[in-house]
MMTF fields as JSON, N, C-alpha, C and O atoms, coordinates in Angstrom:
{
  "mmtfVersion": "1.0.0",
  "mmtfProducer": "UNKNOWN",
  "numBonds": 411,
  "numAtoms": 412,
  "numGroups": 103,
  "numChains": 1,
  "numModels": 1,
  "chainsPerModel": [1],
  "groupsPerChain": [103],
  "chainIdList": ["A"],
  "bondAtomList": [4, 2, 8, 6, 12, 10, 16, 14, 20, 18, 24, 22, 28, 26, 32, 30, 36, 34, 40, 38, 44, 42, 48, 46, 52, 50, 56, 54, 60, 58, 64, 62, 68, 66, 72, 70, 76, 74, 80, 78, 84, 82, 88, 86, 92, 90, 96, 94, 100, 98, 104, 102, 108, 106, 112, 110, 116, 114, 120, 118, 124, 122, 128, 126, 132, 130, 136, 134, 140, 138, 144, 142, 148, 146, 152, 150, 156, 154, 160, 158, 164, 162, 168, 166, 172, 170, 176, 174, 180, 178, 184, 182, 188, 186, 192, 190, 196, 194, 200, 198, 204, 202, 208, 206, 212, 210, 216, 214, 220, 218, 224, 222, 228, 226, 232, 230, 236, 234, 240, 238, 244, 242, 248, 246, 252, 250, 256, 254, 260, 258, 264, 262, 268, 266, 272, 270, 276, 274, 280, 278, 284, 282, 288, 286, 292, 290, 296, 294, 300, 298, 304, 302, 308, 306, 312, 310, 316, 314, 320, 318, 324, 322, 328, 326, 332, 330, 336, 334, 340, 338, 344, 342, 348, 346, 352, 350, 356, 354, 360, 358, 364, 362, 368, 366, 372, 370, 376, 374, 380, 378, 384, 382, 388, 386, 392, 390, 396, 394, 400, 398, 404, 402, 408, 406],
  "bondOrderList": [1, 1, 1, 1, 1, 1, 1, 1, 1, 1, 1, 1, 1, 1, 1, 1, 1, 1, 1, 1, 1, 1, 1, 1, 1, 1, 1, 1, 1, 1, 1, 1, 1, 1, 1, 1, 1, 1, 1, 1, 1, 1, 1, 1, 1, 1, 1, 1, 1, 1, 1, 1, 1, 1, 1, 1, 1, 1, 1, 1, 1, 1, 1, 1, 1, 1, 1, 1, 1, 1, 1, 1, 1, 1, 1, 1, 1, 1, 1, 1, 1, 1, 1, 1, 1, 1, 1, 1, 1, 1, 1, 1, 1, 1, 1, 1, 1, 1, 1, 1, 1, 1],
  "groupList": [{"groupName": "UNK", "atomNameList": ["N", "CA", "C", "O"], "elementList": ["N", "C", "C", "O"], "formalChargeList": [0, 0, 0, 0], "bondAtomList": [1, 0, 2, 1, 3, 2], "bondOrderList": [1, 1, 2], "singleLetterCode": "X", "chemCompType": "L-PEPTIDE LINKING"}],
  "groupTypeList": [0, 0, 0, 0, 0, 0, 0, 0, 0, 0, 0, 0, 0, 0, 0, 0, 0, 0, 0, 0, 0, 0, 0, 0, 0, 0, 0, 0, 0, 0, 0, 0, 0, 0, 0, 0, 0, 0, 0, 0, 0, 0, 0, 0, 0, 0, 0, 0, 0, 0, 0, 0, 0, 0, 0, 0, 0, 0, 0, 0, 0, 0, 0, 0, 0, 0, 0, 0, 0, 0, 0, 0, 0, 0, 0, 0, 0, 0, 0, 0, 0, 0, 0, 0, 0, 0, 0, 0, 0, 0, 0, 0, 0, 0, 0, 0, 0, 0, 0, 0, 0, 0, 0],
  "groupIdList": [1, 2, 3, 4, 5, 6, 7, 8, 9, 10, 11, 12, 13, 14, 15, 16, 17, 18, 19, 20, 21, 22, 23, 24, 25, 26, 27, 28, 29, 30, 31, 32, 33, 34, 35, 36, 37, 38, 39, 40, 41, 42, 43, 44, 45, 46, 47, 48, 49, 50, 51, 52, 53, 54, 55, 56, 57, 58, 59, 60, 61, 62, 63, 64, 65, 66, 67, 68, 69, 70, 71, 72, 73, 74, 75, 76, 77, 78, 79, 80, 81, 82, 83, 84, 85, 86, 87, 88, 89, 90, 91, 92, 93, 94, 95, 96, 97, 98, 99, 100, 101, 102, 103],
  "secStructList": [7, 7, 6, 6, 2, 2, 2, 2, 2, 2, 2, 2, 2, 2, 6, 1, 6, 6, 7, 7, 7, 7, 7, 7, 5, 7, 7, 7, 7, 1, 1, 7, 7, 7, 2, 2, 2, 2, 2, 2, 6, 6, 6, 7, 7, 1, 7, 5, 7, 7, 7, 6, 6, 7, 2, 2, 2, 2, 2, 2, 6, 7, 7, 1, 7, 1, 1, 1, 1, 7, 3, 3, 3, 7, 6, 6, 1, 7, 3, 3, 3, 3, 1, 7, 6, 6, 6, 7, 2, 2, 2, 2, 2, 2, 2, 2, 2, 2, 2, 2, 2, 6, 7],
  "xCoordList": [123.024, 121.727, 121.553, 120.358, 122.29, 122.665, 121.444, 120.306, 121.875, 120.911, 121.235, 120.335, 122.206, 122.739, 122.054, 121.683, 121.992, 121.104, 119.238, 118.427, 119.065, 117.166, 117.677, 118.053, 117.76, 117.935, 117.754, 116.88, 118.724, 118.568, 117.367, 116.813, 116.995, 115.638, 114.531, 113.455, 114.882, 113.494, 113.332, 112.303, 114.158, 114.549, 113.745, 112.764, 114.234, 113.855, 112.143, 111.517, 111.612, 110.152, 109.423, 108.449, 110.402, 110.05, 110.018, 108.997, 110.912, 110.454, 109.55, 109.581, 108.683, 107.677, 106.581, 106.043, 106.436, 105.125, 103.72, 103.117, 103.619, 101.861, 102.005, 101.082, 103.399, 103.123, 103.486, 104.451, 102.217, 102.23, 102.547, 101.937, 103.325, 103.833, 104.014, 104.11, 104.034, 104.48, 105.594, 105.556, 106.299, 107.666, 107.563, 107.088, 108.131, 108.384, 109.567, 109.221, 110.685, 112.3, 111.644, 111.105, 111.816, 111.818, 113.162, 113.488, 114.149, 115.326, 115.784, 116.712, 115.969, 116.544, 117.287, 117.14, 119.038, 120.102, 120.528, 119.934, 121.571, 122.236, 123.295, 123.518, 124.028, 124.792, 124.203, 123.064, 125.362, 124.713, 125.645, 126.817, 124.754, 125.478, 124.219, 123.114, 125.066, 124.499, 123.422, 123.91, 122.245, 121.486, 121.164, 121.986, 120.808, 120.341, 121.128, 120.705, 122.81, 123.655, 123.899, 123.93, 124.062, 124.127, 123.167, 123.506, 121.669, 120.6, 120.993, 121.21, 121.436, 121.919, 122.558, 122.305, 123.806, 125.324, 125.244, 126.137, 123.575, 123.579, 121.753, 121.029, 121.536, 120.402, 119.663, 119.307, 119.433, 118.173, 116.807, 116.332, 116.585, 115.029, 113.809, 112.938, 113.72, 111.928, 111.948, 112.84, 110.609, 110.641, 111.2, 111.409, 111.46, 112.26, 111.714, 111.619, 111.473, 111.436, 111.937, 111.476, 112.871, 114.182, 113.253, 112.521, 113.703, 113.342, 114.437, 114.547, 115.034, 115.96, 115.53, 116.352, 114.192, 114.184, 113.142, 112.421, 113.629, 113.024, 111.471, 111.057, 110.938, 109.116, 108.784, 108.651, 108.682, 107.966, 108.28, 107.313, 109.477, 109.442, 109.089, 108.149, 109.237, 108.699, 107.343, 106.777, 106.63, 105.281, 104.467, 103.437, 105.663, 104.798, 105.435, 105.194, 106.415, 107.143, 107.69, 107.429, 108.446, 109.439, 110.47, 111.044, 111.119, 112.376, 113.309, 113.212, 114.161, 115.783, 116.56, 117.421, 116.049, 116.641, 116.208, 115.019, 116.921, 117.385, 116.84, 116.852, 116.292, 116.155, 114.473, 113.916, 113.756, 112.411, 111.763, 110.67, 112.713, 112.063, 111.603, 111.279, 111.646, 111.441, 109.909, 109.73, 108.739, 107.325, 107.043, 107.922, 105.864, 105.38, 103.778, 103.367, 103.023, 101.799, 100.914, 101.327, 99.581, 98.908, 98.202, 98.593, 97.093, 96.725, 95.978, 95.683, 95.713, 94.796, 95.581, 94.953, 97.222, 98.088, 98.478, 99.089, 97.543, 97.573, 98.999, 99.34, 99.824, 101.336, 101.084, 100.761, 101.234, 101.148, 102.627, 102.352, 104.083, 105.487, 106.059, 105.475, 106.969, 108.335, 109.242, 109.259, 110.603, 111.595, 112.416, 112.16, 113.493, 114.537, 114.655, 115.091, 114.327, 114.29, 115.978, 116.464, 116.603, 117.843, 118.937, 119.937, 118.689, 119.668, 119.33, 120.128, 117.839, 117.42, 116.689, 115.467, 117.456, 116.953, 115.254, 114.349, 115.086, 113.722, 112.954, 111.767, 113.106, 112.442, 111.886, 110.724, 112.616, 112.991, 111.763, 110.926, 112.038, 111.024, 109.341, 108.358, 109.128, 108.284, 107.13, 105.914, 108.292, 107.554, 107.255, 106.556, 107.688, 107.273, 106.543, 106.247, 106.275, 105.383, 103.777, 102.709, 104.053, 102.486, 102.238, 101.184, 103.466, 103.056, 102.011, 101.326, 102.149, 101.717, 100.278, 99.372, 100.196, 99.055, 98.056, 97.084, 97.935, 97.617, 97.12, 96.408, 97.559, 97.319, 95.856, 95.595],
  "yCoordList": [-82.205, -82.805, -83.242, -83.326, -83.515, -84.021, -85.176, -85.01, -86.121, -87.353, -87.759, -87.657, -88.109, -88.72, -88.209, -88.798, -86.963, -85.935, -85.991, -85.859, -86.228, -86.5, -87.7, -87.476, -88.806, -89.878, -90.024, -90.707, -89.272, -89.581, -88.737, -88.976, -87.385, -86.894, -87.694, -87.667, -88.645, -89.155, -90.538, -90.682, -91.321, -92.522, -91.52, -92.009, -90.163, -89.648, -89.474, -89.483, -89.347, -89.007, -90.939, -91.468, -91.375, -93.175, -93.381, -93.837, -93.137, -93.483, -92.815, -93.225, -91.844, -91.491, -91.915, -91.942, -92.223, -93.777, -93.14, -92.067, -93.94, -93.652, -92.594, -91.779, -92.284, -90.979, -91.594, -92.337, -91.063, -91.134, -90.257, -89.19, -90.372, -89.433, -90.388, -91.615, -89.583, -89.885, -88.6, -87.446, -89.03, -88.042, -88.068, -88.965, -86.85, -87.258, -86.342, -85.185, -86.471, -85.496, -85.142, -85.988, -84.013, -83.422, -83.026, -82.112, -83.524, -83.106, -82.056, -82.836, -81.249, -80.717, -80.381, -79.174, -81.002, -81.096, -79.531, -79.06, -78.938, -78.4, -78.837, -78.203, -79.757, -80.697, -81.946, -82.412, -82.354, -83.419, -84.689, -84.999, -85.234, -85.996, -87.168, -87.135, -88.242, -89.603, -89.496, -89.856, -89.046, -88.985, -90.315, -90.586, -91.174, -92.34, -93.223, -94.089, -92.85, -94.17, -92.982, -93.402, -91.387, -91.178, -91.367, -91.314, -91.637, -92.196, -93.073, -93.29, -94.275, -95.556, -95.72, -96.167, -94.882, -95.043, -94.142, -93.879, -93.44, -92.639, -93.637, -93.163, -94.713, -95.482, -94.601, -94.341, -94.072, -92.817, -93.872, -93.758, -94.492, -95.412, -94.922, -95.512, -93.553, -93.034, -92.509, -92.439, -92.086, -91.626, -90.615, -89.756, -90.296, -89.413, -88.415, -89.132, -87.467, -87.398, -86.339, -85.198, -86.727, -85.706, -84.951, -85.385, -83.708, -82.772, -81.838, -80.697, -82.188, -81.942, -80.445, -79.756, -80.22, -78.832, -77.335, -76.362, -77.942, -77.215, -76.505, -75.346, -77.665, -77.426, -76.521, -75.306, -77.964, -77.928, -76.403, -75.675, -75.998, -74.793, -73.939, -73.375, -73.479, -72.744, -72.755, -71.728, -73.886, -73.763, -72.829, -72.235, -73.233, -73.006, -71.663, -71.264, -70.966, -69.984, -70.098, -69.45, -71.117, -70.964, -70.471, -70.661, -69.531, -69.246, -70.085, -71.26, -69.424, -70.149, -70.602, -71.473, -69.835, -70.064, -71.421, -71.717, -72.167, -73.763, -73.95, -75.085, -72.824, -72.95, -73.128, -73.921, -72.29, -72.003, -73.115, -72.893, -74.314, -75.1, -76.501, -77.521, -76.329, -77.536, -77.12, -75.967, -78.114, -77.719, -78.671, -79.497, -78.749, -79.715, -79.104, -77.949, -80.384, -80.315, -81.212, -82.273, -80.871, -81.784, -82.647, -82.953, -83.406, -84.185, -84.017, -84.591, -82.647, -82.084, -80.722, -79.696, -80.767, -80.498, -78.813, -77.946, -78.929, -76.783, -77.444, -78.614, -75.977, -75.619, -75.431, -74.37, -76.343, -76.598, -75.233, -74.052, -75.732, -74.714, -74.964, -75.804, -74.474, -73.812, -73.65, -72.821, -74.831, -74.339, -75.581, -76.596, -75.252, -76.827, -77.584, -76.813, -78.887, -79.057, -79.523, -79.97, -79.359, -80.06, -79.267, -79.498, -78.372, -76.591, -76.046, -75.488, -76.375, -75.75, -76.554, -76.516, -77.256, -78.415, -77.998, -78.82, -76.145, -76.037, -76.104, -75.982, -76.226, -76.337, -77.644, -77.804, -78.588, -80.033, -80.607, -81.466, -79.474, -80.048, -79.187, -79.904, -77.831, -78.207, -79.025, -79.197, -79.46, -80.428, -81.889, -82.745, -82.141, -82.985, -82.74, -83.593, -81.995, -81.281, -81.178, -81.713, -80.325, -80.279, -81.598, -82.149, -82.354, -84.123, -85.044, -86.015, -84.384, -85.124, -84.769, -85.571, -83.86, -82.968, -82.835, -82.25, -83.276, -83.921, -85.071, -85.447, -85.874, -87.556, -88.018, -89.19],
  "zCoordList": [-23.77, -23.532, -22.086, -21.8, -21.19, -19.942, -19.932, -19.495, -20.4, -20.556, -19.045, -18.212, -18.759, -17.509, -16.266, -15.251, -16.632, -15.12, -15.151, -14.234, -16.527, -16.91, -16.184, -15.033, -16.576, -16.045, -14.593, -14.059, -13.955, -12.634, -12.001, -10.928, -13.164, -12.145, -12.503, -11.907, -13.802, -13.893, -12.954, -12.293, -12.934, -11.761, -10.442, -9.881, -10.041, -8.926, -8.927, -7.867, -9.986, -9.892, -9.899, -9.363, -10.693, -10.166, -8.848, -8.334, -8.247, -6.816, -6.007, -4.847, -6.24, -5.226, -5.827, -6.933, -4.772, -4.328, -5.539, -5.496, -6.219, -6.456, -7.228, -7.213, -8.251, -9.237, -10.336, -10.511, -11.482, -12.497, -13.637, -13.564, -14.687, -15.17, -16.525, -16.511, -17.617, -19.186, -19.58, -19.153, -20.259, -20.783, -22.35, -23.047, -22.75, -24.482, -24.47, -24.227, -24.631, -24.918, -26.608, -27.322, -26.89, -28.124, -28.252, -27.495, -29.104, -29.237, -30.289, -30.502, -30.965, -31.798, -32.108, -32.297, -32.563, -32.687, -33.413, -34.383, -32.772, -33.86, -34.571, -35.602, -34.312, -35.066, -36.072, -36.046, -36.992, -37.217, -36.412, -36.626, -35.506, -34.292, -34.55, -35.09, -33.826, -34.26, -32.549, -31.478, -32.652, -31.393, -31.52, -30.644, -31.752, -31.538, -30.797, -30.032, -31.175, -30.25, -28.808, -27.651, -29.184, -28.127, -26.693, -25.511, -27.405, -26.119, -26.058, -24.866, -26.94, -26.521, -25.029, -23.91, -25.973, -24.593, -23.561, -22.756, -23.643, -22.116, -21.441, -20.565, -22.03, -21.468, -20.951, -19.802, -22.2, -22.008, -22.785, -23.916, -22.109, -22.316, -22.035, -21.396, -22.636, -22.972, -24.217, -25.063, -24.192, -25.766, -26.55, -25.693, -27.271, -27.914, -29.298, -30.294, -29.481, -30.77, -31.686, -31.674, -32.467, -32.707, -34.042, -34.932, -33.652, -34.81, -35.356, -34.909, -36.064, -37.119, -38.079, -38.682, -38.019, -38.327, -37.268, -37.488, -36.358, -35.293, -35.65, -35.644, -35.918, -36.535, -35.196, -35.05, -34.006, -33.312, -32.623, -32.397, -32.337, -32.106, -32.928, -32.368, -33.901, -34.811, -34.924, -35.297, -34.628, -34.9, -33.049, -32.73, -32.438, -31.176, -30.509, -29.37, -31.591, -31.121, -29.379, -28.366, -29.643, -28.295, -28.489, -29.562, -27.308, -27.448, -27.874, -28.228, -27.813, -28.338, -26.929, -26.802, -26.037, -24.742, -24.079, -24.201, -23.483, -23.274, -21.93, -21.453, -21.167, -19.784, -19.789, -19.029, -20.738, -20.629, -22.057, -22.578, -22.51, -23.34, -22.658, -23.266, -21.393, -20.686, -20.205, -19.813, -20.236, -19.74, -18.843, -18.598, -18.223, -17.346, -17.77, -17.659, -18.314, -18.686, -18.125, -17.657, -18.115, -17.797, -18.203, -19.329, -17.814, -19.356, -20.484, -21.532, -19.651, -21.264, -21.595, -21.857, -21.567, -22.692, -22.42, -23.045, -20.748, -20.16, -19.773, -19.604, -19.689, -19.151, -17.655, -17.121, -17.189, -15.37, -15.2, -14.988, -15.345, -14.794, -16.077, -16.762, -16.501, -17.471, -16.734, -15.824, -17.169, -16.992, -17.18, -17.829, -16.44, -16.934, -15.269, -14.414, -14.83, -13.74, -13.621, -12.582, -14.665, -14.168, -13.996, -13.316, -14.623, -14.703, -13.179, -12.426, -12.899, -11.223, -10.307, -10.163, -9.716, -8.303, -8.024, -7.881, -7.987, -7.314, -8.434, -8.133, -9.429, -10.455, -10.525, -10.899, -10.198, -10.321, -9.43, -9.709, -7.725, -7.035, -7.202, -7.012, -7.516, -8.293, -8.987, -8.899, -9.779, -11.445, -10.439, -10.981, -9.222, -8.258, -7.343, -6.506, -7.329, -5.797, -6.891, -6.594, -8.181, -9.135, -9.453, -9.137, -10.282, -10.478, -9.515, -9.837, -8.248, -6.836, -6.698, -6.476, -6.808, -6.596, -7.447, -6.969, -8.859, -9.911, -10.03, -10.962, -8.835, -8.441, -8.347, -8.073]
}
């Protein structure tokens, strides 16, 4: 899940001045793993919402692939970029450069 690395890109989009942003992690475990203490003990403090039978993908036909399930939307819910900002730095800057520009 690299909670530890969201974390620090999301701390990173906290600090530029005057950007506003809302998050929701959609998780969908393939284990059965205790996600709740693991956000705990990685002080992953946004919202979360675990789906245990991969609806939301299924309903929205996303791949299976881990790189292209990450979105950046806007507020009326269009797909601004796709991809994982934490797997790819330029991805990362990006989802900060459209966030800004959005302002």
């Amino acid at each position: 899940m690299k909670l530890d690395e969201w974390n620090r890109f999301l701390y990173k989009l906290d600090t530029v001045q005057s950007l506003s942003y809302d998050i929701l992690t959609v998780l969908a475990p393939k284990e059965d793993i205790s996600i709740k203490r693991t956000l705990k003990s990685n002080h992953y403090n946004h919202p979360v919402t675990i789906d245990y039978n991969n609806i939301i993908r299924d309903l929205n036909k996303f791949p299976t692939n881990s790189y292209v399930n990450t979105f950046l939307l806007d507020r009326n819910l269009k797909i601004l970029a796709i991809g994982d900002p934490i797997s790819n730095k330029s991805i990362g800057e990006i989802y900060i450069n459209l966030i800004q520009c959005k302002q």
